[in-house]
N, CA, C and O atoms as a GROMACS GRO file, in nm:
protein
  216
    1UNK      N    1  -9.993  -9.706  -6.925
    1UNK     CA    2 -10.034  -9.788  -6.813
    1UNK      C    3 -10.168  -9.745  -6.755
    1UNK      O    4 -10.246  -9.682  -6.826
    2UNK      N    5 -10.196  -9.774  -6.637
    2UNK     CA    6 -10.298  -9.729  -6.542
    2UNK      C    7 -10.330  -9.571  -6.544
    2UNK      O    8 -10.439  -9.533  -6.503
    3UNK      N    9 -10.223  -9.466  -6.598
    3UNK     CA   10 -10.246  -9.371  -6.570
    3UNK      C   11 -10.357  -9.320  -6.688
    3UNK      O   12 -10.472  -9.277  -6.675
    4UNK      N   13 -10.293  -9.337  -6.780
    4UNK     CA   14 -10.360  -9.372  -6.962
    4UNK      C   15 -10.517  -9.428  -6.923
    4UNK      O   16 -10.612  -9.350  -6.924
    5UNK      N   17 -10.529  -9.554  -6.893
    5UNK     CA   18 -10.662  -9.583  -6.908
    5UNK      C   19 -10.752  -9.523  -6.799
    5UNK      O   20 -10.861  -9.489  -6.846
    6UNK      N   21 -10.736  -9.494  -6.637
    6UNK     CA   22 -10.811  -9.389  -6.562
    6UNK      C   23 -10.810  -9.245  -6.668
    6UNK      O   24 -10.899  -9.169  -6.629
    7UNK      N   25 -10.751  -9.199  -6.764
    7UNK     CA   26 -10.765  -9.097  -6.838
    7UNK      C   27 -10.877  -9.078  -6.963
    7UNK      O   28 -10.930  -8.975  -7.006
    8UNK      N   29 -10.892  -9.212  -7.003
    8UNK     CA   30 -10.963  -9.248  -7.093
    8UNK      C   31 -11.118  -9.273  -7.039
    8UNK      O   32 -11.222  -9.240  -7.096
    9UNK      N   33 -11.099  -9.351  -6.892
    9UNK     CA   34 -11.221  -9.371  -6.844
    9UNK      C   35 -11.306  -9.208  -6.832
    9UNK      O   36 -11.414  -9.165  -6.874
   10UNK      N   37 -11.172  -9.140  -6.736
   10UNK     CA   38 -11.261  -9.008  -6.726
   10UNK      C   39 -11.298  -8.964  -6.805
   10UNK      O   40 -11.405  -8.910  -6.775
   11UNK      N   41 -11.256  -8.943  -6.961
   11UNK     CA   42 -11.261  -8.888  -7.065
   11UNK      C   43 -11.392  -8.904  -7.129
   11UNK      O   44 -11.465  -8.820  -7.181
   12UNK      N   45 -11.409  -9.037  -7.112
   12UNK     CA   46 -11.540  -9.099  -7.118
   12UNK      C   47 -11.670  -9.117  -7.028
   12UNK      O   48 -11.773  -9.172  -7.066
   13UNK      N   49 -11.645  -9.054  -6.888
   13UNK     CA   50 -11.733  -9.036  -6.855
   13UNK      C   51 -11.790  -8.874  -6.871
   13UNK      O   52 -11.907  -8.844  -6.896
   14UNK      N   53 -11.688  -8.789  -6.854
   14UNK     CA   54 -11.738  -8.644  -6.946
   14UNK      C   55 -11.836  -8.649  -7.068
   14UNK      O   56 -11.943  -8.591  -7.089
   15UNK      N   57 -11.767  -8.732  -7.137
   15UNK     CA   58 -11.825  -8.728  -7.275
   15UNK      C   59 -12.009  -8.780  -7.226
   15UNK      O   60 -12.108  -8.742  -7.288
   16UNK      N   61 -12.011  -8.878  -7.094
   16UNK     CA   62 -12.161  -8.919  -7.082
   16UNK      C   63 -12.205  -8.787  -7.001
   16UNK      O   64 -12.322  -8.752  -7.021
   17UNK      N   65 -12.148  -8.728  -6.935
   17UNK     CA   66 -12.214  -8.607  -6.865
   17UNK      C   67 -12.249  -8.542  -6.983
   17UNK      O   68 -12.367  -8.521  -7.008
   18UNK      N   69 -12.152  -8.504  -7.067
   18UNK     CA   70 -12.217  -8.372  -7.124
   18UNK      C   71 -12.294  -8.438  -7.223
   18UNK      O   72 -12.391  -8.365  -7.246
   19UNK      N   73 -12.299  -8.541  -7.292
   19UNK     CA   74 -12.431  -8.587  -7.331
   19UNK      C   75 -12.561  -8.609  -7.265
   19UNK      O   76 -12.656  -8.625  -7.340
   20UNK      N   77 -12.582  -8.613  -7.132
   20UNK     CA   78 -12.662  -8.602  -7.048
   20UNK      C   79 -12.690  -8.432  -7.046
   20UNK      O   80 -12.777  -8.358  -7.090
   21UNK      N   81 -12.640  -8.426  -7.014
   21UNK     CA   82 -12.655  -8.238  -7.000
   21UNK      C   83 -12.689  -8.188  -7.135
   21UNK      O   84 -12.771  -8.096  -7.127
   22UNK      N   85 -12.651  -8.219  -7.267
   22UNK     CA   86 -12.722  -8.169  -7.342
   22UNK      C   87 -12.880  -8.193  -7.384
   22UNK      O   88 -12.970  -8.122  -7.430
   23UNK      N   89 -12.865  -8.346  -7.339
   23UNK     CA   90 -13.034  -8.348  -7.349
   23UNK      C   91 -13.110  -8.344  -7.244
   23UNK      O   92 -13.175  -8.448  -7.256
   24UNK      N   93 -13.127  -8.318  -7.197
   24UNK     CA   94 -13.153  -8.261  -7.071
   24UNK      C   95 -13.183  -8.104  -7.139
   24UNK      O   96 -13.293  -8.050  -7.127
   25UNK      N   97 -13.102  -8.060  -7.190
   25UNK     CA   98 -13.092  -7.891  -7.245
   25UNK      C   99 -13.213  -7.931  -7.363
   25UNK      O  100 -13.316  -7.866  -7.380
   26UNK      N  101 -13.190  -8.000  -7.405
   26UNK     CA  102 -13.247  -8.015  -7.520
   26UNK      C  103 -13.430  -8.027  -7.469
   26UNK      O  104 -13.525  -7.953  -7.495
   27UNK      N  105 -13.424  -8.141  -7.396
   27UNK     CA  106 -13.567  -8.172  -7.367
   27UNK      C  107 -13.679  -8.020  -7.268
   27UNK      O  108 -13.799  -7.999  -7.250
   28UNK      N  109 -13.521  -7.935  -7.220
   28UNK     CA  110 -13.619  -7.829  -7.159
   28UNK      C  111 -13.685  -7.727  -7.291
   28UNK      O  112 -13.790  -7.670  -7.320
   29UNK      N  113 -13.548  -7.746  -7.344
   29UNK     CA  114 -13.608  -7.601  -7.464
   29UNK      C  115 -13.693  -7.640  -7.522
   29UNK      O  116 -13.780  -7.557  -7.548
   30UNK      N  117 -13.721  -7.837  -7.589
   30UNK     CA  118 -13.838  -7.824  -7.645
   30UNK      C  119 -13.955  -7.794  -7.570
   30UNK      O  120 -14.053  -7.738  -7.620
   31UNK      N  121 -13.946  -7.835  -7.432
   31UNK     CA  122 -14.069  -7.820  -7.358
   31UNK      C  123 -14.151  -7.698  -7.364
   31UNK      O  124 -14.268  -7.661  -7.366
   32UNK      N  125 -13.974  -7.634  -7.366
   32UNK     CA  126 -14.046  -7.431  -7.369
   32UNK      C  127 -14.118  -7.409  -7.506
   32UNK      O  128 -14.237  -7.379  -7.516
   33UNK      N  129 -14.035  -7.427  -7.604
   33UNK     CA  130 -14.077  -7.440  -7.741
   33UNK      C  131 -14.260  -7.461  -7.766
   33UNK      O  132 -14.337  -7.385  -7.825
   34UNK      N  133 -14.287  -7.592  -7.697
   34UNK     CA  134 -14.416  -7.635  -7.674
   34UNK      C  135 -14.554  -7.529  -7.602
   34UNK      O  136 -14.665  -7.484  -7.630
   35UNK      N  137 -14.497  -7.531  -7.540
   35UNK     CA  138 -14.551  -7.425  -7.428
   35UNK      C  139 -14.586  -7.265  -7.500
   35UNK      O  140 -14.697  -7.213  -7.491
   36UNK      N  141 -14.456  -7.194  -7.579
   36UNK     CA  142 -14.452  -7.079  -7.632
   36UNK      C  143 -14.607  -7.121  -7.792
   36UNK      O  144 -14.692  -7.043  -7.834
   37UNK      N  145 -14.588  -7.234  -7.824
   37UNK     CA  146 -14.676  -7.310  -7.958
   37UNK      C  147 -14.805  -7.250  -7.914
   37UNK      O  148 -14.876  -7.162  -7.962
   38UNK      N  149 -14.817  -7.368  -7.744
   38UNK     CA  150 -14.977  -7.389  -7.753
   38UNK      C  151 -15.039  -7.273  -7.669
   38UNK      O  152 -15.160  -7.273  -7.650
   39UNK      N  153 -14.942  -7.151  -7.608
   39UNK     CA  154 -14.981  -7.033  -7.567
   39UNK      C  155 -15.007  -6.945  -7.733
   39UNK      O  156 -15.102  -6.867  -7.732
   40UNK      N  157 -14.962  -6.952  -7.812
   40UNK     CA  158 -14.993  -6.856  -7.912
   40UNK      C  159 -15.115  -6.934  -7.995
   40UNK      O  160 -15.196  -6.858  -8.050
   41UNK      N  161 -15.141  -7.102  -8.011
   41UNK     CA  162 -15.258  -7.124  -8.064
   41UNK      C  163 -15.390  -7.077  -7.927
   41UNK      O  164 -15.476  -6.997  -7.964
   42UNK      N  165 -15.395  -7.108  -7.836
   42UNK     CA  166 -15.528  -7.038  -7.741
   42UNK      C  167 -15.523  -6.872  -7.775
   42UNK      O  168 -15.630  -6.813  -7.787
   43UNK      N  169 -15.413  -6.809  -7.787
   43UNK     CA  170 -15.437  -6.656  -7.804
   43UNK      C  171 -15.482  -6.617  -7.945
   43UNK      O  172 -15.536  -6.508  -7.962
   44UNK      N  173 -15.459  -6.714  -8.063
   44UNK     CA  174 -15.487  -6.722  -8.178
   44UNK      C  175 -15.657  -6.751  -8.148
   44UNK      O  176 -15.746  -6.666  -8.147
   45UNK      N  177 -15.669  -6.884  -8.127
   45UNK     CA  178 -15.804  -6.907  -8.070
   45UNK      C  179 -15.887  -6.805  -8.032
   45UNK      O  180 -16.003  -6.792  -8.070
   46UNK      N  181 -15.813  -6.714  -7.940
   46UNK     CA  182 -15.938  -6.634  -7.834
   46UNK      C  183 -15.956  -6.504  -7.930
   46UNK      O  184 -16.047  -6.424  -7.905
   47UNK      N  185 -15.889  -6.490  -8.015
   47UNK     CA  186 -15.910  -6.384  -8.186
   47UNK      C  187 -16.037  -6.425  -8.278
   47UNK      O  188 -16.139  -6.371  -8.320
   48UNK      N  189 -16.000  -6.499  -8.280
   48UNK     CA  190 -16.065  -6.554  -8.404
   48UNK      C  191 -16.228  -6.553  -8.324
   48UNK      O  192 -16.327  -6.525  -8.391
   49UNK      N  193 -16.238  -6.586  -8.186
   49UNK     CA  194 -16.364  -6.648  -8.138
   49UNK      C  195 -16.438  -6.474  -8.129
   49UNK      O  196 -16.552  -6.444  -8.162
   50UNK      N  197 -16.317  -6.370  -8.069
   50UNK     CA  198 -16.380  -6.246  -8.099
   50UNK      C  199 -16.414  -6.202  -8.216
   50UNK      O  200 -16.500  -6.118  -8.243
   51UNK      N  201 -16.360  -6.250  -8.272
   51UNK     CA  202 -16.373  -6.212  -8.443
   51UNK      C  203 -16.520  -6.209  -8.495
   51UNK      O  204 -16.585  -6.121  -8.552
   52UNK      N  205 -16.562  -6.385  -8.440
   52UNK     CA  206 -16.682  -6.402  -8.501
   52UNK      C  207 -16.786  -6.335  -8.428
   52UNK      O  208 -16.896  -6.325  -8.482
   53UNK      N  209 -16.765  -6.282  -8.298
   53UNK     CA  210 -16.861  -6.241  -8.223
   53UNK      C  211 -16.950  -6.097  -8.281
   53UNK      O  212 -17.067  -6.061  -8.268
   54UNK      N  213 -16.820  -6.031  -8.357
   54UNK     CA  214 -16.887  -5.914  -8.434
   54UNK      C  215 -16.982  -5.953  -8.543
   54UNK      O  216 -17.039  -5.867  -8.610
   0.00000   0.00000   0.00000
């Protein structure tokens, strides 16, 4: 009855939280991911630019 389908609803709205919450997880780590990239290409960069200076 009623008890069954309020069970299913909730069931289903979990299932949208934690799909929300994972991307959400997801979109921070790539952000970090990004961030960790284009901090090691400028430090790569600022090598290479000493490099040539010798």
């Amino acid at each position: 009855g009623f008890g069954t389908l309020r069970s299913v609803i909730e069931a289903g709205s979990d299932r949208e939280a934690i799909a929300r919450m994972k991307q959400r997880y997801k979109n921070i780590t790539d952000v970090s991911i990004n961030r960790v990239m284009v901090w090691q290409d400028i430090t790569r960069q600022t090598h290479t630019q000493e490099g040539k200076k010798d």
